[in-house]
N, C-alpha and C positions, 0 to 999 in steps of 0.2 A: 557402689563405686561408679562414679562415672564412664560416658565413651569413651576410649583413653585413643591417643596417637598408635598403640600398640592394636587395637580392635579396628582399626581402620585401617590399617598397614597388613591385618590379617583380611580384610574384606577383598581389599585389592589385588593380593599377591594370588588368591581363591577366586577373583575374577580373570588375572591374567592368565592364570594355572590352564583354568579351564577353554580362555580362547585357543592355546599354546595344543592342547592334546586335541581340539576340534580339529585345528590343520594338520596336525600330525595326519590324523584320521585320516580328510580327504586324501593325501600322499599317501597313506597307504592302504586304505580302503574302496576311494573313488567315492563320488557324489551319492551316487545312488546306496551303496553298504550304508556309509555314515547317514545317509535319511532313514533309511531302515532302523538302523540302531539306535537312533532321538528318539523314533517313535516308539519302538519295543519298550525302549526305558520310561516314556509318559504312562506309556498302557500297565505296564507295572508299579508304577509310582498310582496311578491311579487305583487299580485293582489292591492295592495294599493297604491305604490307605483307611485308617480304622474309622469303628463307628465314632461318635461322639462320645457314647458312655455303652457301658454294657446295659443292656436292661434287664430287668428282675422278672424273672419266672414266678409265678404263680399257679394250681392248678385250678381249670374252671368250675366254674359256679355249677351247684347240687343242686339238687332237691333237700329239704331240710335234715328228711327223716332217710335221705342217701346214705350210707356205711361204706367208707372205702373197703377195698378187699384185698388182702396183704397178698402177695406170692406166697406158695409153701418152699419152703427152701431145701425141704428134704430134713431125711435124720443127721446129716453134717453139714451144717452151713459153711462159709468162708466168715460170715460176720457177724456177731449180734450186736444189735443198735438196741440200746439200754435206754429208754425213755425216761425219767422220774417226774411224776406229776404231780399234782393237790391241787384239786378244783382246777378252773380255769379249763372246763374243757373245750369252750368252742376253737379254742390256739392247740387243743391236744388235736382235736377232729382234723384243723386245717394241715397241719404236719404231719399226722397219718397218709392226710389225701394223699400230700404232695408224692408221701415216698410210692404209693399206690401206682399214682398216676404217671411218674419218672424213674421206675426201679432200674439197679442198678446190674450190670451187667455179672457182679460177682453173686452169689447163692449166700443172702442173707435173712436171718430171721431177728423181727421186731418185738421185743421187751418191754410192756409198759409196766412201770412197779406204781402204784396208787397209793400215798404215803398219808392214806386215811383222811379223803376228797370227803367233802360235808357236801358236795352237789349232786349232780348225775352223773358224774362218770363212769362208775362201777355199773349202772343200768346200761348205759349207752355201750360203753367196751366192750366187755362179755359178749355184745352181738358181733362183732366183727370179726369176718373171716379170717384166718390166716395170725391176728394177733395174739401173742403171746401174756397173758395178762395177770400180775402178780397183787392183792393188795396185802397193806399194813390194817393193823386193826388201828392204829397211833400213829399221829404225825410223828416222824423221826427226823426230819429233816434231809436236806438234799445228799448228804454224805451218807448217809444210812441207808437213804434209798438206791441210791448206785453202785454201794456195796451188794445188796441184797441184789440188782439185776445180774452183778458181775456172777454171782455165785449161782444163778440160775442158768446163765448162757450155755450154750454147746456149740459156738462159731471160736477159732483159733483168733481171731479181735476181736477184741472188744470195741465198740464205739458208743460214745457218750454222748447223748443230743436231747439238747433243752425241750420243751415241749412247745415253746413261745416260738419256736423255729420253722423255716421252709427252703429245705435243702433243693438248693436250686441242681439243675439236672447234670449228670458226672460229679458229682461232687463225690460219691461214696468211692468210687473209682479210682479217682486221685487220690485219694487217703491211701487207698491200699494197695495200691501200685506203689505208692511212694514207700511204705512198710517192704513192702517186696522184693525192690529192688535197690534201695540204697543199703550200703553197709553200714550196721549200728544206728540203724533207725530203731527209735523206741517211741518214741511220742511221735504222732505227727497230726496237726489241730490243722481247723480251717482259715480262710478270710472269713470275717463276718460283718456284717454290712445293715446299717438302717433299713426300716422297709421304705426310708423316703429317699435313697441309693447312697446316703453315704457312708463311707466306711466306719464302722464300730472296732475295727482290731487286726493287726497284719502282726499276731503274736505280739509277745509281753516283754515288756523292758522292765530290770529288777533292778532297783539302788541299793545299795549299802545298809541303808536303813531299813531295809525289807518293803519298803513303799514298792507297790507294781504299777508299771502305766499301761495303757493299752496305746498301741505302735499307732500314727495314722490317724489317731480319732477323729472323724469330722471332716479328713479327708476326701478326696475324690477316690475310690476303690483302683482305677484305670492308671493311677499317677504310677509310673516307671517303679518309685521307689518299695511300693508293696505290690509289685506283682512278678517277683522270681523267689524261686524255694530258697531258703535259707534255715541255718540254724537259730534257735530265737529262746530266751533265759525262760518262759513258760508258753503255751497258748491255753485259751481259755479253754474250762470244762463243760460249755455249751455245745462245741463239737469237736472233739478229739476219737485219735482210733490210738488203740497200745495192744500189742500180741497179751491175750490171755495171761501167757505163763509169765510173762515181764509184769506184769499187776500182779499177779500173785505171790509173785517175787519178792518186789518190793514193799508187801504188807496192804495191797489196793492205795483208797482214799482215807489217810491218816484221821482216825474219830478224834484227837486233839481239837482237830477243827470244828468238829462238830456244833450246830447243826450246819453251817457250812463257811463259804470263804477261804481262799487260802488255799482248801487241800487238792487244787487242779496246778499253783505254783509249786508245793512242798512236793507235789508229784512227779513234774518236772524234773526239782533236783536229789531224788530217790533214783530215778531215772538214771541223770547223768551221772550220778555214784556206782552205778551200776556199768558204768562203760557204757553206753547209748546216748543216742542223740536227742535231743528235742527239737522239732522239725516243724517252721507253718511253711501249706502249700497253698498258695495264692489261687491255683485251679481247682479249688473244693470251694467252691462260696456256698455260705449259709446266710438267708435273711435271718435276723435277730431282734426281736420286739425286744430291745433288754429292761429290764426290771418288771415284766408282765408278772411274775411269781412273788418278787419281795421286794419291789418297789425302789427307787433311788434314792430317798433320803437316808444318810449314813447315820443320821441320829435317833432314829427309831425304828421299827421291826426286826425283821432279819438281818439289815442292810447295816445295821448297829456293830451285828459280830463282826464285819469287815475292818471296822477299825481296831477293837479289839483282838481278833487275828492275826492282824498285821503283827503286836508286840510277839505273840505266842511265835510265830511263823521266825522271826529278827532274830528270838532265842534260838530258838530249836537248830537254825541253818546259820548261825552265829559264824563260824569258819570259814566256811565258802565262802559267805558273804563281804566276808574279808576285802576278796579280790572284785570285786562289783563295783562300779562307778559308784561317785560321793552324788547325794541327791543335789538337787537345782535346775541349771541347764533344762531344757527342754530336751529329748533325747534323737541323733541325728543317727545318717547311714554310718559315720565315724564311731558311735556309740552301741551301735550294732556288732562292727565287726570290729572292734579291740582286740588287740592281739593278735590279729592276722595281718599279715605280709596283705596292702591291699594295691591290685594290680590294675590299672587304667588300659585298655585296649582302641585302639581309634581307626578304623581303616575305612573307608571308602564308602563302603554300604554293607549293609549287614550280610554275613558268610548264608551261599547256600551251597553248602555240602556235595548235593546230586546234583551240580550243577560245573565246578571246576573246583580242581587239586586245590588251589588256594585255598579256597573255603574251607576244604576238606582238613588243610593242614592247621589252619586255624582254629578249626574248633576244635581237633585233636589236643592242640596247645592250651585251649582254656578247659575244656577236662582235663587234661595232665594237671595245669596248676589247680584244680577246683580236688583234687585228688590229693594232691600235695598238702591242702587245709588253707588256700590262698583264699581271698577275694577277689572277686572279677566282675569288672564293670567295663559294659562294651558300648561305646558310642559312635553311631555312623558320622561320618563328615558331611554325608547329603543328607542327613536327618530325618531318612525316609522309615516310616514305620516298615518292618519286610514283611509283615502277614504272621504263617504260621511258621518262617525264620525265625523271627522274633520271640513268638512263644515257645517253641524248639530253647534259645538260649535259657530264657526262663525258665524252662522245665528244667532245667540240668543244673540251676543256680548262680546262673549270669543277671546279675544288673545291669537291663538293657535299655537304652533310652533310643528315642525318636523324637517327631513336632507331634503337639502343641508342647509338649514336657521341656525340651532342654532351651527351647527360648533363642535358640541360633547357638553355634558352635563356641563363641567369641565370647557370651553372657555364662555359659552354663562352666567353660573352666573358671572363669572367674571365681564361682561359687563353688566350686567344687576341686578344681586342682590340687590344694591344698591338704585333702583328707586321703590322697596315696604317696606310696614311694617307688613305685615304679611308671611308668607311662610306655609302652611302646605305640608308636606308629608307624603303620604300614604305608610305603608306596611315598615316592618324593614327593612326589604333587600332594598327597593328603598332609605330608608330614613337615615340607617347606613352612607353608604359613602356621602351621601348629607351635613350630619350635617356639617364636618368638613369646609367645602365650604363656605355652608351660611355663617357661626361665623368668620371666615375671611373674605370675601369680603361685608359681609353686619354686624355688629356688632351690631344695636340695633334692629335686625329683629327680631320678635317676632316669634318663629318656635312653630308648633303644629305638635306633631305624631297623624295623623288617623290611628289607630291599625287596620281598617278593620271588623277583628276583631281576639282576637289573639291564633297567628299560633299555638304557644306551645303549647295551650289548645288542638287544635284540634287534634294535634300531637301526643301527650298523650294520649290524648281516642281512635282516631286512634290504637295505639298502643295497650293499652289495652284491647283493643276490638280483636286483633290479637294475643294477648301474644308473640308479637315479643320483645326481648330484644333489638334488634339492632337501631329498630324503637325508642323504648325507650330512647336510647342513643342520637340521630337525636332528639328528643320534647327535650332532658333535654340541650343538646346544643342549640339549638333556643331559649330556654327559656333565657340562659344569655343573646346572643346578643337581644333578643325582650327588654330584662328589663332594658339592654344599653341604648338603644334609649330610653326609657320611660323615665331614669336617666336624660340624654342626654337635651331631648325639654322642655320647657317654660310650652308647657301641653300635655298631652296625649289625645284623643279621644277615648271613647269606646261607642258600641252600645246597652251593656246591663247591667243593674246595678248588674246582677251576675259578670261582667266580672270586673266593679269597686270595687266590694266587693273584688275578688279575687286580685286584682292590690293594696289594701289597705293592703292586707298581704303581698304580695308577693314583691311590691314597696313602703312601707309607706312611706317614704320622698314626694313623686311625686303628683302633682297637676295631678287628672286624672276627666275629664269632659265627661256628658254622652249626645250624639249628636246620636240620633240612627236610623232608616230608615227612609225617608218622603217623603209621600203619599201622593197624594189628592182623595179623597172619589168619585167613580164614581157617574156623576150626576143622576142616577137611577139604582135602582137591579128589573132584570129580575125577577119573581116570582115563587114558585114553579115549578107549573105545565107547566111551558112552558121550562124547563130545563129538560135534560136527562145526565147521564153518568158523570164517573170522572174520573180527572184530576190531573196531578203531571207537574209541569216547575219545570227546573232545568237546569245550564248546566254541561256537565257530564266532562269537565275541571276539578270538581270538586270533590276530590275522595268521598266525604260521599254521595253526590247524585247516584255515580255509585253504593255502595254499599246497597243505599236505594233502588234502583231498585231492584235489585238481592234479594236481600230477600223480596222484597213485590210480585215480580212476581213470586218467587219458592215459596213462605210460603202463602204470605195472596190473593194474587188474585185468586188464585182455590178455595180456602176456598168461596170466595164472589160470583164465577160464580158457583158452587155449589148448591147453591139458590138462584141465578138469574141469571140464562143461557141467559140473553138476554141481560144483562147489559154490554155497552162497556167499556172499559180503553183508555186514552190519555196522551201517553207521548210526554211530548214536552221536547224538550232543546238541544242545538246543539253539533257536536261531537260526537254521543251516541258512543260506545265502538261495535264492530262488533254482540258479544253475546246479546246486548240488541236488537241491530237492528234486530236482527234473529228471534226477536219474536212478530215483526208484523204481523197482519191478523192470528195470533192462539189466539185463545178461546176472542176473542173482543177485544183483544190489537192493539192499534193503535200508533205506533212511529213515530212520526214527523216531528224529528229531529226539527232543528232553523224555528221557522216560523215569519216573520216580526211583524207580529200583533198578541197579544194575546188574544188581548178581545173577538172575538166570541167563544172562548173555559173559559174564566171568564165570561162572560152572559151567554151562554150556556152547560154549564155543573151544573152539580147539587151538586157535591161536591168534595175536592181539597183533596189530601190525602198530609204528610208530614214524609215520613214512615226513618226519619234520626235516626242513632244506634249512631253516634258520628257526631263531629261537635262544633262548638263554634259559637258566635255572635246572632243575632239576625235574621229571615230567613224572608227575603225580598219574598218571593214565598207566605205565611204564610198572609204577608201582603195586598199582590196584590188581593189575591183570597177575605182577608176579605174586603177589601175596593172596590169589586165591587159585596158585601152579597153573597158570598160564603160560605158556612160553609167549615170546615174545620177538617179532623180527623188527629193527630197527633204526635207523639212518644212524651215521657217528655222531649227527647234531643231537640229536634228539636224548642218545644214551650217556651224552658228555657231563663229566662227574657225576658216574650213577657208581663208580666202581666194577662194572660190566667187562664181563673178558669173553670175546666170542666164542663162541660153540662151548661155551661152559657153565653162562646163564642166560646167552643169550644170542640172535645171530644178527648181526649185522654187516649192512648193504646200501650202497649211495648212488648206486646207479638200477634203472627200473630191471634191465637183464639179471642182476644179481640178487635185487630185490623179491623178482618173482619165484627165482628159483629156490628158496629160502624160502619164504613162504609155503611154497609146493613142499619142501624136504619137513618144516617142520609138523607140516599137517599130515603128512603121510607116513616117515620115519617112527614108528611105535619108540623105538629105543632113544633116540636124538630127543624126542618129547618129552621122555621121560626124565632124561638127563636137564635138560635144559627148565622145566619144569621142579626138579629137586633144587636147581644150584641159582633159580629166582628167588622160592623161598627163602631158602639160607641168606640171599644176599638182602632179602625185606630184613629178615630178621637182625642182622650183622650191622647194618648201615642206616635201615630207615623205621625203625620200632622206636615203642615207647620208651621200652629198655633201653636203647641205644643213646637215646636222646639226654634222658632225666640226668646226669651230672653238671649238661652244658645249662639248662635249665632250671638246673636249683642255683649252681654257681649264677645267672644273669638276675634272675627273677627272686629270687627267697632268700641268698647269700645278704647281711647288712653290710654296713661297712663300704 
């Protein structure tokens, strides 16, 4: 399709966007924050910024007559890696090296079954350390041989790997991490990839007619659309892992197929008859010489039974197959996830979690719906790859796209709008020039504005908080384009039912839905007396946070070390602004900029302070602290729509005298803590949990109709 008047009107409205929030900025940042802040975000867009291709691991070059040397794994592995070979051993040698040279951090032991090699292998193997080494006196073929290793193992997986192979490093890991911890995971296969890097397989696509395709093939491996976990109708039997007792289960590798072909898909759906999953992880790459063992022409050798198999395989799964796409079509992401509710996400830039509530609440939402049995595809508007943000979504089974992949925001819905029914986006400025897009290239999508929470409010009290008119001017403008968009989507999201109160005056037409942070309750709170000292997260990206510092550390922390000269302060949150940083290691302030993990400062701190003058939404910082029994003292801006009732989850104080003294009562108070610390949880639980959430969530996002 051509540049259309609608891609240009989206270009412009995302250049005007962007000059519109830069002056905000100076108005309420000043020159020098907002030059800090362009460059934080080059330095990050730079740092993020991926390679071109992954490159392929190889182990280095021997000596001829070298023998790799296996780990002993002990008398109970975690894995056996089930080899089957025949001849061809200089590919069996190099796949040995590899696992040799890059072993995997779980306790596994290496299976070669020899299915009656007419070379050297039997002379060579035998010598190697640590290998476990079976032969056939007869070729039996590749299903005989994988049988025969299954029954030999003594690892709780099994994993199956060609011998033509070179498990490139973490690969075993990810297999069995991903067995470990997803629910109803039973199969879980690798990417597998050319040794000239491109991709050979992102799992198996099955048609109707039993035909299987390999996902990808010839692909670039790097491309968005094969690299997050998904469920997939097979993955190949060159590298798969399956819990023992599930193979043994379901009768291992079906001899039907025998001597092979087929019985790595009929496995699959033995598998999912069984209530399990079939799972490729994009984070286990294996190099794949494929056809080293029986060649690719389909009309003669081994490579014969593949088409032959195929009929045996059509009958045999005749039923299921029922439900399976008609062959033709080439097979897309659409083709993958049939049948699932599939969900479009769009915001800004990719979510970091440890880094602001937002994030935090976001990705919360695309696990919920990824729980739910949804599809979830997340595309930033700045199109910035986030690093190991990025592979974070893809671990969990987000379709996550960036540049060079989505071709500009404008080209990739074109291509793509069309294969959801849900779309939400976040934030006016992202979601402004998005609407026009979707509503053309996708017409019955169902768009949801997530307000975040909204700007104008914050804008406003911002401003009044400053007695700036100008500032004034900037919230009363934002306010029309926010209450556009609100006009604009199908439905709004807000996070606090002061913010739908206000949306019911200020938008009465508009369906506006309250989806507000979600928590899950740490599995234990630290107690009293094994906690000292308190705590503020924030990130100071954020102007009400920078300004909450500023006045708790001129106004209310003197007041607090006044009468406890021993008590420490901890600010976390990244970016602090240079003035904040300057007042580390004076009077027990401790600045600690971004720190990856926050929980031993939520276990170990004794109380969380929330000292915000202006601001809107609901304060994810607020939440954290009470769902791991933290008490919490905190301005009335700050706690607004939290559901909060003083002295019973929480204490609140708007002036620095009352703030400090609150502070002091509830770090000192044993009993007030304790209370105040019981009735946060409850209120995580009650208002801002996963539980809590899931009816307004399946009604927006899963509900048709």
């Amino acid at each position: 399709m051509p540049f259309s008047l609608t891609d240009a009107q989206f270009r412009l409205a995302r250049a005007l966007g962007l000059s519109r929030r830069a002056w905000s900025s100076l108005r309420t940042r000043g020159w020098q924050q907002t030059w800090q802040r362009v460059v934080l975000r080059l330095q990050r867009a730079l740092r993020r910024a991926p390679a071109e291709a992954t490159p392929l691991w190889r182990p280095g070059p021997s000596a001829d007559d070298a023998l790799p040397v296996l780990p002993d794994p002990g008398t109970v592995p975690d894995a056996s890696i089930v080899i089957p070979v025949h001849n061809h051993l200089a590919h069996t040698l190099e796949c040995l090296r590899a696992l040799a040279a890059a072993p995997p951090e779980a306790a596994c032991e290496v299976i070669v079954v020899d299915d009656g090699s007419s070379d050297d292998t039997a002379a060579v193997l035998t010598r190697i350390p640590g290998l476990r080494y079976h032969r056939h006196a007869h070729n039996g073929g590749f299903i005989a041989a994988c049988n025969t290793g299954a029954s030999l193992a003594r690892g709780e997986v099994l994993v199956f790997l060609n011998n033509d192979t070179v498990p490139q490093p973490g690969w075993l890991d990810a297999l069995l991490s991903t067995l470990r911890e997803l629910p109803r995971a039973g199969i879980v296969g690798a990417q597998l990839v050319y040794p000239d890097g491109r991709l050979q397989e992102a799992g198996g696509v099955v048609f109707r007619d039993g035909q299987a395709w390999n996902y990808g093939r010839f692909d670039s491996p790097d491309d968005p659309r094969y690299g997050y976990l998904r469920d997939a109708d097979y993955v190949s039997g060159a590298a798969l892992a399956i819990p023992r007792a599930l193979f043994d289960e379901v009768g291992g590798f079906d001899t039907r197929y025998a001597p092979a072909y087929y019985e790595d898909t009929d496995l699959a759906f033995a598998v999912r008859v069984a209530g399990r999953r079939v799972l490729y992880q994009p984070a286990a790459r294996v190099l794949h010489d494929e056809g080293t063992s029986a060649g690719t022409d389909p009309s003669s050798g081994m490579k014969a039974a593949q088409v032959r198999n195929r009929e045996v395989f059509a009958r045999h799964r005749a039923t299921q197959l029922a439900a399976f796409p008609a062959p033709g079509e080439l097979p897309t992401a659409a083709t993958l996830h049939r049948g699932q509710r599939r969900i479009l996400i769009i915001d800004e830039s990719t979510p970091r979690p440890d880094h602001d509530s937002g994030s935090l609440r976001l990705v919360a939402l695309m696990r919920m719906l990824l729980d739910e049995g949804a599809h979830v595809a997340f595309v930033p508007a700045d199109g910035r790859h986030g690093g190991h943000y990025t592979r974070q979504l893809q671990a969990i089974g987000v379709e996550t796209w960036s540049e060079p992949w989505t071709g500009g925001m404008a080209p990739w819905l074109r291509r793509h709008a069309g294969r959801f029914d849900v779309a939400m986006l976040s934030r006016h400025f992202v979601a402004a020039p998005l609407l026009p897009l979707l509503r053309r290239h996708a017409p019955g999508l169902r768009i949801l504005f997530d307000s975040v929470d909204l700007h104008y409010l914050r804008e406003r009290r911002a401003a009044e908080l400053a007695n700036d008119p100008a500032m004034l001017a900037i919230a009363r403008r934002t306010r029309a384009r926010e209450l556009a968009v609100v006009a604009a989507a199908d439905a709004t999201l807000v996070v606090s039912a002061s913010e739908r109160e206000l949306l019911a005056s200020d938008a009465p037409g508009a369906r506006v839905e309250l989806l507000s942070n979600l928590h899950r309750l740490a599995p234990r709170s630290t107690p009293w007396e094994q906690r000292h000292g308190v705590v503020f997260v924030g990130g100071f990206h954020h102007p009400p946070n920078v300004d909450a510092m500023r006045w708790f550390l001129a106004e209310v922390w003197p007041r607090v070390r006044a009468r406890a000269p021993a008590l420490d302060f901890h600010c976390i949150g990244s970016d602090p602004p240079a003035d904040l940083a300057a007042q580390h290691g004076r009077d027990g302030v401790q600045v600690h900029g971004h720190v990856a993990d926050i929980t031993p400062w939520m276990d170990g701190c004794r109380v969380a302070v929330a000292p915000l003058r202006f601001g809107a939404g609901v304060k994810g910082k607020i939440n954290l602290s009470m769902a791991h029994g933290q008490p919490v003292v905190a301005t009335t801006v700050a706690a607004e729509g939290m559901h909060l009732q003083h002295d019973q989850d929480v204490l609140l104080a708007d002036d620095a005298d009352t703030f400090a003294a609150a502070v002091l009562r509830a770090h000192g108070d044993a009993a007030a803590w304790s209370r105040l610390a019981a009735g946060g949880r409850a209120n995580v639980e009650r208002h801002f949990s996963i539980d809590a959430a899931r009816a307004t969530v399946r009604r927006l996002f899963l509900a048709t109709g």
